[in-house]
C-alpha positions in Angstrom: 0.0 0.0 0.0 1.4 3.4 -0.6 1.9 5.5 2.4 0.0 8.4 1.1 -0.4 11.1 4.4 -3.8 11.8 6.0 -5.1 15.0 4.1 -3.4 17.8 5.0 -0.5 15.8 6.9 3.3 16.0 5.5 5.1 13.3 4.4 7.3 13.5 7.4 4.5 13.5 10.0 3.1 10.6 8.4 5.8 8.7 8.8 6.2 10.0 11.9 2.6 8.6 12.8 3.2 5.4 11.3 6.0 4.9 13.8 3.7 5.0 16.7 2.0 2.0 17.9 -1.8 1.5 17.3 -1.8 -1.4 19.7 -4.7 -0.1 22.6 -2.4 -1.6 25.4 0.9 0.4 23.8 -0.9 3.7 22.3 1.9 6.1 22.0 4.5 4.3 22.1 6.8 3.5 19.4 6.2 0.6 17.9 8.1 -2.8 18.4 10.0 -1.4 21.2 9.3 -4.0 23.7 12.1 -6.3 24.2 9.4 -9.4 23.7 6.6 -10.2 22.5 3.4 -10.1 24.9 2.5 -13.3 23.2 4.8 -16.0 22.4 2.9 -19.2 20.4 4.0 -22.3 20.1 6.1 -23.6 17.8 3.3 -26.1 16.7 0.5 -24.0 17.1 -1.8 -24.4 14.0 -1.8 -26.9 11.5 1.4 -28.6 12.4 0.1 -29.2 16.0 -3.3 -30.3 14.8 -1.2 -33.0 12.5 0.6 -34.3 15.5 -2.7 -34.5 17.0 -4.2 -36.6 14.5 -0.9 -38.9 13.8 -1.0 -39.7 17.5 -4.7 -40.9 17.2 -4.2 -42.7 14.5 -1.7 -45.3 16.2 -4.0 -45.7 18.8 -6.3 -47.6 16.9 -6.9 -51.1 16.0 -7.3 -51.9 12.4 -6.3 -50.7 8.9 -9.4 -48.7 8.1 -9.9 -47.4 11.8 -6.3 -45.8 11.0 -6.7 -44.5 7.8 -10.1 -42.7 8.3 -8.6 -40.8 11.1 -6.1 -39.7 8.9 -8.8 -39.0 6.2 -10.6 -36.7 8.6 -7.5 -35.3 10.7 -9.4 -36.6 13.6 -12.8 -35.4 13.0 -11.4 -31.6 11.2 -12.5 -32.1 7.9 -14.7 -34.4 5.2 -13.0 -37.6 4.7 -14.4 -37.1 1.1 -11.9 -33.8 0.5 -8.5 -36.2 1.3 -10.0 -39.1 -0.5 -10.1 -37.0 -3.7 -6.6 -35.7 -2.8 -5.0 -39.0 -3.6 -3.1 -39.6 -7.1 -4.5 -42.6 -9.1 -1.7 -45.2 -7.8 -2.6 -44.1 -3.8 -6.2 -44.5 -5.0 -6.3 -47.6 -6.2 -4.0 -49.1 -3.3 -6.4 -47.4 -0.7 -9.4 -49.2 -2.7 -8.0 -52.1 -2.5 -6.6 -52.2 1.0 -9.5 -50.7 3.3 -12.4 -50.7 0.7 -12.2 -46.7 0.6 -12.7 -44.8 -2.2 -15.1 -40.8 -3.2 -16.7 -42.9 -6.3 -20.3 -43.8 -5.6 -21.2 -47.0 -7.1 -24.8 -45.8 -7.7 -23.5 -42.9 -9.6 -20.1 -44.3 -11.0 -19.9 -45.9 -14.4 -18.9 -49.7 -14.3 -15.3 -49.3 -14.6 -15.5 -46.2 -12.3 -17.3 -48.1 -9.3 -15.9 -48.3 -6.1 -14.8 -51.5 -4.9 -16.2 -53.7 -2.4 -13.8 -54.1 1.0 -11.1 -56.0 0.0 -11.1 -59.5 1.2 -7.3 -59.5 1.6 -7.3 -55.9 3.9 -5.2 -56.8 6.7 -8.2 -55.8 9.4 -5.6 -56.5 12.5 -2.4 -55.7 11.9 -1.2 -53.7 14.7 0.4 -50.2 13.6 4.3 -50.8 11.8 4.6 -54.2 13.4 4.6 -55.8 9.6 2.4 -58.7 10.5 -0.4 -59.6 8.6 -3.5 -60.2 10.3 -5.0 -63.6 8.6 -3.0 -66.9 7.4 -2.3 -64.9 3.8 0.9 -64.6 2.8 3.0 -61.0 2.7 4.1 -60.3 -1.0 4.9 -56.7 -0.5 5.1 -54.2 2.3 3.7 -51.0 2.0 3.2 -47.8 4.0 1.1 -45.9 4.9 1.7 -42.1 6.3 0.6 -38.4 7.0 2.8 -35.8 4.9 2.6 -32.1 6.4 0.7 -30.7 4.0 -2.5 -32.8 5.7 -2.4 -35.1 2.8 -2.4 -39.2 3.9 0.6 -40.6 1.1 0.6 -44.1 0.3 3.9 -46.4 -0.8 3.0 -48.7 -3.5 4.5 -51.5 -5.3 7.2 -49.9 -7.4 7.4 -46.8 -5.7 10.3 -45.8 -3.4 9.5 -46.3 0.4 8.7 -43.3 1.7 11.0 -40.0 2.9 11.3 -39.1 6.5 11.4 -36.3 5.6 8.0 -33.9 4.9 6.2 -36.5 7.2 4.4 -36.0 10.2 5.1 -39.0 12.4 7.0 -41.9 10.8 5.2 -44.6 8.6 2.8 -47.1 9.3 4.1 -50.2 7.2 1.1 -52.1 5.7 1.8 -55.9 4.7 -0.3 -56.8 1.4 -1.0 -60.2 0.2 -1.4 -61.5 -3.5 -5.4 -60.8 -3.3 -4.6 -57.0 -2.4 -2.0 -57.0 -5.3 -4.5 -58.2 -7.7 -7.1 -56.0 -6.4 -4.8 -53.3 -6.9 -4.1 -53.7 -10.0 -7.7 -54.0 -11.5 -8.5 -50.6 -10.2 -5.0 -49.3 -11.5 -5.8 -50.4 -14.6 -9.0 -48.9 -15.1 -7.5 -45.4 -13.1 -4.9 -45.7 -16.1 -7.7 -46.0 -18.6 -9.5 -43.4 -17.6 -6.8 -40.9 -17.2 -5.3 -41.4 -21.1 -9.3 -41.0 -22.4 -9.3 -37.9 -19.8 -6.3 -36.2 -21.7 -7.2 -37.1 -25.4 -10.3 -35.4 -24.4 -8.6 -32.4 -23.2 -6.3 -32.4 -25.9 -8.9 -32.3 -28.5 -11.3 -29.9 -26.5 -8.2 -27.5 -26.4 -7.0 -27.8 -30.0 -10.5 -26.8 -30.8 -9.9 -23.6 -29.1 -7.3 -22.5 -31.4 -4.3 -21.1 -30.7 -6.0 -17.3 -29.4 -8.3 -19.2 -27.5 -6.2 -21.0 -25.6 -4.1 -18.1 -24.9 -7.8 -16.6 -23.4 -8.0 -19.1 -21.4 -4.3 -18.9 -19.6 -5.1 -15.4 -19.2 -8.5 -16.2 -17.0 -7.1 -18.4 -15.5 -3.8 -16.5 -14.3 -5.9 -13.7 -13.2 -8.3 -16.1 -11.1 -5.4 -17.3 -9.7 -4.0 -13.8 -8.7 -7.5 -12.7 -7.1 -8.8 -15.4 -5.2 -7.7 -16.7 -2.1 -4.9 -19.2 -1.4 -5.6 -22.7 -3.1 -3.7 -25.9 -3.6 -4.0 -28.5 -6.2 -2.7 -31.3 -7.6 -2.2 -33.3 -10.5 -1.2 -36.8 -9.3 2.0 -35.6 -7.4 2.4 -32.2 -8.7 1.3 -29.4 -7.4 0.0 -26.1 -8.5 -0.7 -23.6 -5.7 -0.7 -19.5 -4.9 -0.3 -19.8 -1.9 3.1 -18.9 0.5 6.5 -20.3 -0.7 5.8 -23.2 -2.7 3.9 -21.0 -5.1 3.8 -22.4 -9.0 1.4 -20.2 -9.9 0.6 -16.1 -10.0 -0.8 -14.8 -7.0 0.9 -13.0 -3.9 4.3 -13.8 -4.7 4.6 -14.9 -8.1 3.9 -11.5 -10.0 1.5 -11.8 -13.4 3.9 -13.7 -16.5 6.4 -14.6 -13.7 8.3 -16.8 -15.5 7.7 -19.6 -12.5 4.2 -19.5 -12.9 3.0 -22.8 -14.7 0.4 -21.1 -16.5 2.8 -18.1 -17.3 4.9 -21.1 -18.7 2.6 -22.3 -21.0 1.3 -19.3 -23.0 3.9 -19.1 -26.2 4.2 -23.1 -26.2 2.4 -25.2 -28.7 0.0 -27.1 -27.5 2.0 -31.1 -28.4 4.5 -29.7 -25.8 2.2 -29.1 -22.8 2.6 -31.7 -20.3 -1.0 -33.9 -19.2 -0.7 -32.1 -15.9 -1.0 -28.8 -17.6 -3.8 -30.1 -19.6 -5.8 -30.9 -17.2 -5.0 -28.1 -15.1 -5.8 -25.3 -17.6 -9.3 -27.1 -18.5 -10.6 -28.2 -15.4 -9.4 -24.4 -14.1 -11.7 -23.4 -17.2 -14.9 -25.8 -16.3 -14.5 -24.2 -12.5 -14.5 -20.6 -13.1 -17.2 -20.9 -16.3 -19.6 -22.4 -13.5 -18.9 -19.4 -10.8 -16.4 -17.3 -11.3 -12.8 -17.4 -10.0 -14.1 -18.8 -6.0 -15.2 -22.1 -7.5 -11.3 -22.7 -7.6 -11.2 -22.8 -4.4 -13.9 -25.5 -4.2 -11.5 -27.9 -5.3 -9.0 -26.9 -2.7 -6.7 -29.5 -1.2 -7.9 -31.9 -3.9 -6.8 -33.9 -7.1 -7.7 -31.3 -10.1 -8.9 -34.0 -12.8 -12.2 -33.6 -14.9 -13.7 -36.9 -13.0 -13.6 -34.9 -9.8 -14.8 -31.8 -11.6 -17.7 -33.7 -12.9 -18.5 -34.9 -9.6 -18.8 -31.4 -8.4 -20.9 -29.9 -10.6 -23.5 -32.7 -10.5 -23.7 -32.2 -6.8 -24.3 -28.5 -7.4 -26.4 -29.3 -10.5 -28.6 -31.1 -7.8 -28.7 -28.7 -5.1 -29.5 -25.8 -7.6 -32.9 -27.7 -9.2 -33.7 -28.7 -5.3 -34.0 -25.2 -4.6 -35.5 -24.1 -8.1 -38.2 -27.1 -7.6 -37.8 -28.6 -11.0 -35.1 -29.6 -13.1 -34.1 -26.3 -14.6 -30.2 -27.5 -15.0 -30.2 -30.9 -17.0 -27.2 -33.3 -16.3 -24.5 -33.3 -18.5 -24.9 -35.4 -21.8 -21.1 -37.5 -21.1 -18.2 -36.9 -19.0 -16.4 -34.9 -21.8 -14.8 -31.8 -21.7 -17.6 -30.2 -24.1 -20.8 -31.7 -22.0 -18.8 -30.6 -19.4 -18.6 -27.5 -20.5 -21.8 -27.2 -21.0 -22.6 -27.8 -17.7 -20.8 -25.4 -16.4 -22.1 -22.6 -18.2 -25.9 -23.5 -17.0 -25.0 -23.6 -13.9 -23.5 -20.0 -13.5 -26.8 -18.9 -15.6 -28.8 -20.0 -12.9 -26.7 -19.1 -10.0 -29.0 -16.0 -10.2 -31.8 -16.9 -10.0 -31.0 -20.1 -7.4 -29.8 -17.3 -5.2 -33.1 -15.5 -5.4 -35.1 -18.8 -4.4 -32.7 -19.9 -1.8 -29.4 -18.7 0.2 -26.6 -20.0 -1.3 -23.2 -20.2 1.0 -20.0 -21.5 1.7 -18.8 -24.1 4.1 -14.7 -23.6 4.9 -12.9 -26.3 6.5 -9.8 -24.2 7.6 -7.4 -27.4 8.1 -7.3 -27.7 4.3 -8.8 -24.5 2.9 -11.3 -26.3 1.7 -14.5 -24.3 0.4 -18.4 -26.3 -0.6 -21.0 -24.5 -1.7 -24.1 -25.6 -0.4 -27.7 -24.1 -0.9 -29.5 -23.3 2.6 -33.1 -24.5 3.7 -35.7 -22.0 5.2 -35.2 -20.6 7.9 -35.8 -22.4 11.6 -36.7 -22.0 15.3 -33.0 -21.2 16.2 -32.8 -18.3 13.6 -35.7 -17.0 14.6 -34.7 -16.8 17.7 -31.4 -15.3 17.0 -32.8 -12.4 14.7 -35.6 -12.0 17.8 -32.6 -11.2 20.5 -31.3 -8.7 17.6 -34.1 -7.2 17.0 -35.0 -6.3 20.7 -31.7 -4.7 21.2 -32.0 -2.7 18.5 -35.4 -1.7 19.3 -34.4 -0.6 23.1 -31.4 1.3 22.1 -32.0 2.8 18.6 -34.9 4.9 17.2 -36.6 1.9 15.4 -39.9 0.1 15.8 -40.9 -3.1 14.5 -41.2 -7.2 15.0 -38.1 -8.3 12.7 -34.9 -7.0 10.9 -37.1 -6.6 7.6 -39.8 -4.1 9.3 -36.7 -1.9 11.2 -35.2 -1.8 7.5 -38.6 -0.3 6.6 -38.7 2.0 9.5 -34.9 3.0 9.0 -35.8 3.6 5.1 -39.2 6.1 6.2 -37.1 8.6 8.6 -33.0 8.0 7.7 -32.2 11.4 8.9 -31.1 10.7 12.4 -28.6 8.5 10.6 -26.4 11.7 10.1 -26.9 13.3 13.1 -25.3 12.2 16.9 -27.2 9.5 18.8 -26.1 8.5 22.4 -22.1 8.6 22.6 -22.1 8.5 19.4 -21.2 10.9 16.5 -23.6 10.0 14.1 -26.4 7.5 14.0 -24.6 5.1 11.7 -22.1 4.7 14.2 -24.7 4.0 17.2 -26.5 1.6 14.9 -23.4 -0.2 13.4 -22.2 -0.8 17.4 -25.2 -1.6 18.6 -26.0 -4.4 16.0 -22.4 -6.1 16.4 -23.7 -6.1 20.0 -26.8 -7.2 19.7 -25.1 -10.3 17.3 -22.5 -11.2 20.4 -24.8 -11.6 22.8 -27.6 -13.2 20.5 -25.0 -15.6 19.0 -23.1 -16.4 21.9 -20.4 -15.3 20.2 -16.8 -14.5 21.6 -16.5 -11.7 19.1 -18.6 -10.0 16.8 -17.5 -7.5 13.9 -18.9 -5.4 11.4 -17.3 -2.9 8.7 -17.6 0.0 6.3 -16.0 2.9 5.1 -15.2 5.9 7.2 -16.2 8.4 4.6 -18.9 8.1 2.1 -18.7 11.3 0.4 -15.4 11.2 -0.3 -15.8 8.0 -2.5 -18.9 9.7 -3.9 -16.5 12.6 -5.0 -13.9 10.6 -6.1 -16.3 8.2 -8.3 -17.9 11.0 -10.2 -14.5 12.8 -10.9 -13.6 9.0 -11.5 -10.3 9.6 -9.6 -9.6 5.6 -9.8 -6.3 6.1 -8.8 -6.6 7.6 -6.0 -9.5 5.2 -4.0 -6.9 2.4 -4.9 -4.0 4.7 -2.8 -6.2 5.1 -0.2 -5.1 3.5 2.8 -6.4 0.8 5.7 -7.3 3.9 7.5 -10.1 4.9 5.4 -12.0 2.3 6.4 -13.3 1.3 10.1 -14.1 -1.9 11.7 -16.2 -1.9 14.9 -15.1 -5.0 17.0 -17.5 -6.2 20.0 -15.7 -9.0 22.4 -18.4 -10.6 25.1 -16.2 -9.9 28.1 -16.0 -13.8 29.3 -13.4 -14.0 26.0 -10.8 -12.7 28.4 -10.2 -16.5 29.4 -9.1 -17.1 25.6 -6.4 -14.0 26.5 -4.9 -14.6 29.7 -7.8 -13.0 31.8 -6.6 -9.8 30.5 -8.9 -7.4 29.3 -6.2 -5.4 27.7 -5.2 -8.5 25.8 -8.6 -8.8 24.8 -8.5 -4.9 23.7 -5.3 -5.9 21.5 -7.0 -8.6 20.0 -9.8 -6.7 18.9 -7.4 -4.2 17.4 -5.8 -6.8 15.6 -8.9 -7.9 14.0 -10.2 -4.3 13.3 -6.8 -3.9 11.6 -7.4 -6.8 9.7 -11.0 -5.8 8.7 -10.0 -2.7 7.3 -7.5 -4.4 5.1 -9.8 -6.1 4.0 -11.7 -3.4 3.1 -9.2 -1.8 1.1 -8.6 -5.3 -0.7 -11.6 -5.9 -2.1 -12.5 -1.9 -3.2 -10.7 -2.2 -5.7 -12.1 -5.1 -7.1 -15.6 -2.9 -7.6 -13.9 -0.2 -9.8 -13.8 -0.2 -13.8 -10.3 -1.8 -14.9 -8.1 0.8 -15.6 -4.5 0.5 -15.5 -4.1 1.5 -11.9 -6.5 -0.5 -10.8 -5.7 -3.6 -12.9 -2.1 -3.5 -11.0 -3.1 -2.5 -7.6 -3.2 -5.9 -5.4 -7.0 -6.9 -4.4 -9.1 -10.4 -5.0 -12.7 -10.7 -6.2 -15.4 -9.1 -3.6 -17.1 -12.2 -2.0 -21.0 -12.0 -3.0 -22.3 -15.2 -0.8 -21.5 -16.0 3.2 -19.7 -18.6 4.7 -19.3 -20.7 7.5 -15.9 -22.1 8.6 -14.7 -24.9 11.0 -11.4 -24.8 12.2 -9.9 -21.6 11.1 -7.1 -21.6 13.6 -4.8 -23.6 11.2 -2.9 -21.5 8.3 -3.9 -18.0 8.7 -1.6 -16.3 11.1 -4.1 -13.8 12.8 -6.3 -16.5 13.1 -3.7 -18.9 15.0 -3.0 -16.2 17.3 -6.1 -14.5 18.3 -8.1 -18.3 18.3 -10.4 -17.7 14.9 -12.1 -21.4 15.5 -15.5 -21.4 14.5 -16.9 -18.3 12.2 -19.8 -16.9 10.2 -18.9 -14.0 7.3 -21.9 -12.4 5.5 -20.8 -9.8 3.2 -23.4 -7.8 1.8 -23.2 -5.2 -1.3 -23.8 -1.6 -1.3 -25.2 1.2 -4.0 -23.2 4.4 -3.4 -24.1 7.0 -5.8 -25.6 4.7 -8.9 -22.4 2.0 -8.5 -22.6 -1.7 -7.1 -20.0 -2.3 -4.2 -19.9 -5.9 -3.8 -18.2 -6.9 -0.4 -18.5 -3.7 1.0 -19.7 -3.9 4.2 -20.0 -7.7 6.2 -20.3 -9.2 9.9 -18.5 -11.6 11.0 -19.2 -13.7 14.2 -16.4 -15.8 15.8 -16.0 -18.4 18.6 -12.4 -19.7 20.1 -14.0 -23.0 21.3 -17.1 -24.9 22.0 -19.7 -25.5 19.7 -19.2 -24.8 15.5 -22.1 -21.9 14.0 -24.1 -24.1 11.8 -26.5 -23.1 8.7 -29.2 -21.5 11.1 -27.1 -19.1 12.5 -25.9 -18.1 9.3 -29.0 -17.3 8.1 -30.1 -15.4 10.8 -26.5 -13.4 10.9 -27.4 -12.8 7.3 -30.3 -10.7 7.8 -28.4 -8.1 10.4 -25.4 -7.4 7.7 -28.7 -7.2 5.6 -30.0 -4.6 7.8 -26.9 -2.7 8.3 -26.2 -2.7 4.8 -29.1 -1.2 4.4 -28.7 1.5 6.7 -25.2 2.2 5.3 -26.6 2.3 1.7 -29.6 4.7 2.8 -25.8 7.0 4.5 -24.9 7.2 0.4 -27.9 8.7 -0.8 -27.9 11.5 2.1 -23.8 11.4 1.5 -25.1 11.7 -2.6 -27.4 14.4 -1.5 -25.0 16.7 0.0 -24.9 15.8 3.7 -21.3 15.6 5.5 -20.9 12.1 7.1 -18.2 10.6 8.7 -17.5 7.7 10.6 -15.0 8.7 13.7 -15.1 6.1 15.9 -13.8 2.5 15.9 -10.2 3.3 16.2 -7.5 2.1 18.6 -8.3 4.4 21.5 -12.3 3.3 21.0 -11.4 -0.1 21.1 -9.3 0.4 24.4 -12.3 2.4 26.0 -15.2 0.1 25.0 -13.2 -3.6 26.0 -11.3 -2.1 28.8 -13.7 0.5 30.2 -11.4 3.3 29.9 -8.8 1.5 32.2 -6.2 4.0 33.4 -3.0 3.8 30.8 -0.7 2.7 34.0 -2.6 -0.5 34.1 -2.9 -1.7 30.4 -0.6 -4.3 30.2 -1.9 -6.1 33.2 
């Protein structure tokens, strides 16, 4: 970001600023002058702990398959179905054949696609790495079986090197196999080897077809999905293809657009004979995703083999879900498993979306141990939601203004009289500002939520001035600090924090901070494509909510400020004739004890609904001439509302 001064400011006194520490527990002081850390995590915190955690459990159980579907599900942290469809086509078939295991649905699967029945020969008691086969069978060949650090289980099979130490979690579990496993295995290799040369003529073709500019069209949506969604990793039997950190083969935070380590970078001048199958496949199924939703399918197939079987597979589950919620079959099946009635597919599907979305609420699950993202299509709304958007609503009512039974009628009510939106309410400076506090409030305590956060931009006529002189440049220079977050702890998150209500203070800085970045990230994303804002950094504004399990796994913040369980419900906003998507959300978060579940997304869906609304009714006084501004939700007001205004002296206890 550039480090623009506040208007008015010099360069020098900006910097000057910037040297200061926004922590509330260290306002004033310069920053990262303490001789420690307050908070020192452990060295296995996250994902690395939770895979220790998971390894361990495993070796307490009794059988094969016991073994393996902890591993599958990282002890009950994610789908078995996501690592099942991580596996490459040799680990596959030696799972199948060993435990019985495979995603393929025999109802569903063709004949030569079926899952297998449990294998006769699976060695049911073998005790973990002892080598000994459980029945009178004889051992032709010793596998292994183990838990690499990337979450994914690896398998050693016959002709493969025994596995490395190294990039493993916990050792190997050695798996003895007996001539019926071999045989097994090699049935469902052969077919896994059949289907994966018809999968690439098929791609091959499908992409000749494209011509040489179309294929080029296609690396460039996919490079640019790539550099504006969030991290992903895939795979192509034991390749990789990910944006994300320092393994990156692909454009995104640090491989910059036509980097020449980028795969799809890579492949743009080649001729298409010279692309290997792995690219293939990557560059179409990439295609079939982002044709069916947009660049945040990709991360659908997060953590998982990217092949057009497992595509398929995906967008016949959506396929069903959407003509569930449109009560007829709107979206017909796919004709064949090829690339063009794939296609096909794909393209109905995002022609739907819309109007899916208007019958139903679509959403996300997240399962933060492998960044894996399902779309799912809600049903109606229940007793617990109801009950949630009651306890909102009769906050709201007692402290704002508003009359009215549900979130819909004080929309209506805030719609008929949204002057005292502009004008100072309580200890607040504007009405916005009481209503945007007193609804993340309202959602901690009707939630029973550890946190609850909602946020917006600070000023509303300046992005109305700057989008009719269509200063583009400038909105994308603007910094975090044009934007606000308004963080609301429940007090009793203090025993996440030490007891300490300053720590709690800090950590609701930190995720105010964070908010606001976010802010800034996806702005851009709203504004026409002009050069500047083509190269300023910023991913796709999210359109649809999401619920996540186990976010304290990858993302720093999260590991260190206990982001477990969470709802996100972004909403859009009109300001001055122009659609921001993303633009204001609320987020509800909880550092243990029971997940949020599709009722209490709904329910937090209709109060970003109602703020939204109340923010978007802001723009057209803001459009009309009237001076709003949001002040508050700073450090110092984050200090003052978690702490109580504690005296300075006593912040860092």
């Amino acid at each position: 970001m550039s480090a623009l001064p506040e208007r008015g400011e010099s360069r020098r006194a900006a910097n000057a600023r910037k040297r200061i520490s926004r922590r509330p527990s260290r306002l004033g002081l310069v920053a990262g002058a303490t001789l420690k850390p307050d908070r020192v995590r452990e060295a296995d915190a996250g994902f690395p702990g939770l895979l220790k955690r998971a390894w361990r459990r495993a070796e307490q159980t009794d059988d094969l398959r016991s073994f393996v579907e902890v591993l599958l599900t990282l002890d009950g942290h994610v789908p078995a179905d996501v690592q099942l469809r991580a596996l490459s086509a040799a680990e596959e078939a030696a799972l199948a054949a060993l435990c019985g295991l495979s995603w393929r649905a025999p109802a569903t699967a063709a004949p030569d696609d079926a899952a297998p029945a449990p294998a006769t020969a699976a060695p049911a008691t073998a005790a973990p790495g002892d080598g000994t086969s459980g029945d009178a069978e004889e051992t032709v060949f010793s596998g292994e079986i183990a838990l690499a650090t990337s979450g994914r289980i690896v398998l050693r099979v016959p002709s493969a090197a025994p596995l490395k130490a190294d990039g493993l979690v916990g050792g190997v579990r050695r798996v003895p196999w007996t001539r019926a496993t071999l045989d097994a295995y090699r049935a469902q290799l052969r077919r896994a080897e059949d289907r994966v040369a018809r999968t690439v003529a098929d791609c091959r073709g499908w992409l000749a077809e494209q011509g040489a500019e179309g294929r080029g069209e296609l690396l460039a949506q996919a490079k640019e999905a790539a550099l504006r969604t969030a991290p992903f990793v895939l795979y192509q039997q034991g390749r990789q293809y990910t944006n994300f950190r320092d393994h990156n083969t692909l454009t995104g935070k640090t491989l910059w657009p036509g980097h020449p380590d980028c795969a799809l970078s890579s492949l743009q001048d080649l001729p298409l004979e010279l692309w290997s199958d792995h690219d293939v496949q990557l560059v179409v199924c990439l295609t079939l995703l982002i044709r069916s939703a947009g660049p945040g399918r990709v991360e659908e197939a997060n953590g998982t083999q990217l092949t057009v079987d497992h595509v398929a597979h995906m967008l016949e589950r959506i396929r069903v879900g959407y003509n569930a919620a449109l009560g007829r079959d709107q979206v017909p099946p796919a004709a064949s498993a090829t690339v063009a009635d794939l296609h096909e597919l794909a393209v109905s599907l995002r022609s739907h979306r819309g109007e899916v979305a208007r019958q139903a609420q679509l959403y996300r699950e997240i399962h933060g141990a492998l960044m894996h993202k399902i779309e799912k299509v809600a049903g109606p709304c229940a007793d617990l939601a109801r009950a949630r958007e009651d306890a909102v609503t009769a906050r709201l009512t007692s402290r704002l203004p508003l009359r009215g039974d549900n979130l819909a009628e004080l929309g209506e009510a805030l719609a008929a009289a949204p002057g005292w939106l502009a004008a100072p309410h309580g200890d607040f400076a504007t009405g916005l500002e009481a209503l945007v506090y007193e609804s993340a409030a309202a959602a901690t305590e009707a939630f029973e939520a550890d946190f609850a956060m909602s946020r917006g931009m600070r000023s509303l006529p300046d992005l109305i001035t700057a989008l009719r002189e269509e200063r583009w440049a400038e909105i994308c220079d603007w910094e975090i600090t044009r934007f606000f977050c308004c963080v609301v702890p429940d007090p009793s998150a203090a025993r996440h924090f030490g007891d300490s209500a300053a720590a709690l203070a800090d950590a609701a800085w930190a995720m105010s901070s964070r908010m606001q970045y976010n802010s800034w990230h996806f702005i851009a994303g709203n504004l026409p494509k002009a050069p500047e804002v083509v190269d300023r950094d910023h991913f796709v504004p999210p359109t649809i909510p999401d619920v996540a399990f186990y976010s304290d796994q990858h993302h720093h913040g999260h590991v260190n400020n206990n982001v477990r369980f969470s709802i996100r419900s972004p909403q859009s906003v009109v300001v001055d004739g122009r659609r921001f998507n993303g633009f204001v959300d609320l987020r509800l978060l909880r550092c243990d004890g029971d997940p949020f579940g599709e009722q209490d997304l709904l329910a937090a869906h209709r109060v970003s609904a109602f703020t939204a609304r109340a923010t978007g009714l802001v723009a057209e006084l803001a459009a009309a001439g009237e001076q709003i501004e949001v002040t508050a939700f700073d450090s110092p007001w984050h200090w003052s509302a978690v702490t109580g205004g504690a005296d300075p002296a006593t912040r860092a206890s």
